[in-house]
C-alpha positions, -999 to +999 in steps of 0.1 A: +223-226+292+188-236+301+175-235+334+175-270+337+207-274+327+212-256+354+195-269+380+215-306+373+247-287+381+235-270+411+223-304+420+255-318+408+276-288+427+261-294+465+263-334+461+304-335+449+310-310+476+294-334+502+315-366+491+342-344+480+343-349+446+367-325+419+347-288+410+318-289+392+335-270+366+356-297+353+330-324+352+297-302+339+309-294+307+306-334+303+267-325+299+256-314+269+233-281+267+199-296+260+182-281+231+144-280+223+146-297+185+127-272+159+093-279+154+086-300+121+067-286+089+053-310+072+049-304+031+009-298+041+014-272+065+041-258+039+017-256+008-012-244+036+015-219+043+020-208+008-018-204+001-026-186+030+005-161+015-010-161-017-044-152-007-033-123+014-012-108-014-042-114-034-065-094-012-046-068-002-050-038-023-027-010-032-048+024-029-033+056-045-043+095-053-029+114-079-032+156-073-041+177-104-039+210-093-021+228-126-034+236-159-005+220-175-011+192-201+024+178-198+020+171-158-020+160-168-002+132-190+023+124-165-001+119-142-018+096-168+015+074-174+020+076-135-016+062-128-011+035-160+022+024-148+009+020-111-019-001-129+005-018-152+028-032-122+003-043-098-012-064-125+018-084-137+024-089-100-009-105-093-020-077-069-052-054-070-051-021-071-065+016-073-060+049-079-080+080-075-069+110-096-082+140-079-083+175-099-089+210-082-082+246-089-064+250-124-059+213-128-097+206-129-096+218-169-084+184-169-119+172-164-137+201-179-160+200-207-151+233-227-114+236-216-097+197-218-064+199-241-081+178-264-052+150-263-055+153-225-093+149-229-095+117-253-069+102-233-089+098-198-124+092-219-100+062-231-085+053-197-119+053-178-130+028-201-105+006-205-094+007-165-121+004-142-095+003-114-089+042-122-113+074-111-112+107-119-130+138-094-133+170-101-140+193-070-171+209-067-157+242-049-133+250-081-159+244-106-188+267-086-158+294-086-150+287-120-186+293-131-189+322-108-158+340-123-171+327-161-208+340-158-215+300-173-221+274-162-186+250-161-197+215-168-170+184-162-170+152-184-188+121-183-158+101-169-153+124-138-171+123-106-177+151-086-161+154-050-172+184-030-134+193-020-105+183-041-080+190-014-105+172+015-109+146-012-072+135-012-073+141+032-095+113+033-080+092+008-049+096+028-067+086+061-079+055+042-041+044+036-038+056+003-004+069-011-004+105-023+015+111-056+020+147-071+033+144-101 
C-alpha cells in the first residue's frame, strides 16, 4: 500500500470515528491501491537502446593467456587449437578478442629457433600471420639460462616477442583482466 493510500485512510479513520460512521476496515478496501503506471518506451528509445547494446558488445574485448611451460608438442598444439577456437567463437559472435600465449621454462622450445617440433614450428609462423589478434612471448630469463646451460647462444623466432618473465608476464596479464588458460 502506498503512503498515500495511507494517509486517505488515516484521514478517512479519525473523520468516520467523529460522525460515527462503520470501521474503516469495511469501507477502505472500496479504494483502490494507486499504482504509478510504467514508464513508456517509445520504438526510438528502443532501437537507441539496442545500439547502445550493440556497441558495447562491440567494444568490449575478451583478453586471454595461454601458459607454455612443457616441452610437449601435443599440449603446444592444444594450446594452438585452444587459442584458434577462442579466436574462432568471438568472431562469429561479433566480439573482439585477444590472446597472449606465453612460453617459459621447457615450453619456450615452442618459440625457439633450433629446437621447434617442426609441425609445432610452421604452425605458429602460420597463425601469426593469419591472426593478428594472437601473440606469442618467449621469456627472456629461460632463454638466458638456456644459453647459459647450452654454451650458444638460444635464439627464438621471428613471430615471438620477448617478455623479460614468462611467469610475471602472465601476472600482469591477469591484473589486466585477462583469463588464464593452461592447457
Amino acid at each position: 500500500m502506498t503512503s498515500r493510500a495511507r494517509r486517505r485512510i488515516a484521514v478517512m479513520s479519525t473523520l468516520g470515528c467523529l460522525l460515527g460512521m462503520a470501521p474503516v476496515a469495511t469501507w477502505a478496501q472500496s479504494f483502490p491501491e494507486e499504482r504509478t503506471p510504467a514508464p513508456k518506451i517509445t520504438v526510438a528509445q528502443s532501437t537507441t537502446k539496442s545500439k547502445k547494446e550493440a556497441k558495447a558488445k562491440a567494444e568490449k574485448v575478451h583478453k586471454i593467456a595461454i601458459q607454455v611451460a612443457e616441452n610437449n608438442p601435443a599440449l603446444m598444439n592444444l594450446a594452438l587449437n585452444n587459442a584458434g577456437n577462442i579466436i574462432s567463437h568471438y568472431k562469429k559472435a561479433g566480439e573482439k578478442v585477444v590472446v597472449e600465449i606465453v612460453t617459459f621454462g621447457p615450453g619456450l622450445h615452442m618459440l625457439r629457433e633450433d629446437t621447434a617440433h617442426t609441425s609445432v614450428k610452421q604452425r605458429v609462423q602460420q597463425t601469426a600471420l593469419e591472426t593478428p589478434e594472437i601473440a606469442f612471448y618467449a621469456c627472456a630469463n629461460t632463454q638466458a639460462n638456456m644459453s647459459k646451460q647450452e654454451g650458444k647462444e638460444v635464439k627464438v623466432i621471428t613471430e615471438a616477442k620477448i617478455t623479460p618473465s614468462g611467469v610475471v608476464r602472465l601476472a600482469e596479464l591477469q591484473g589486466q583482466g585477462y583469463a588464464y588458460i593452461r592447457p
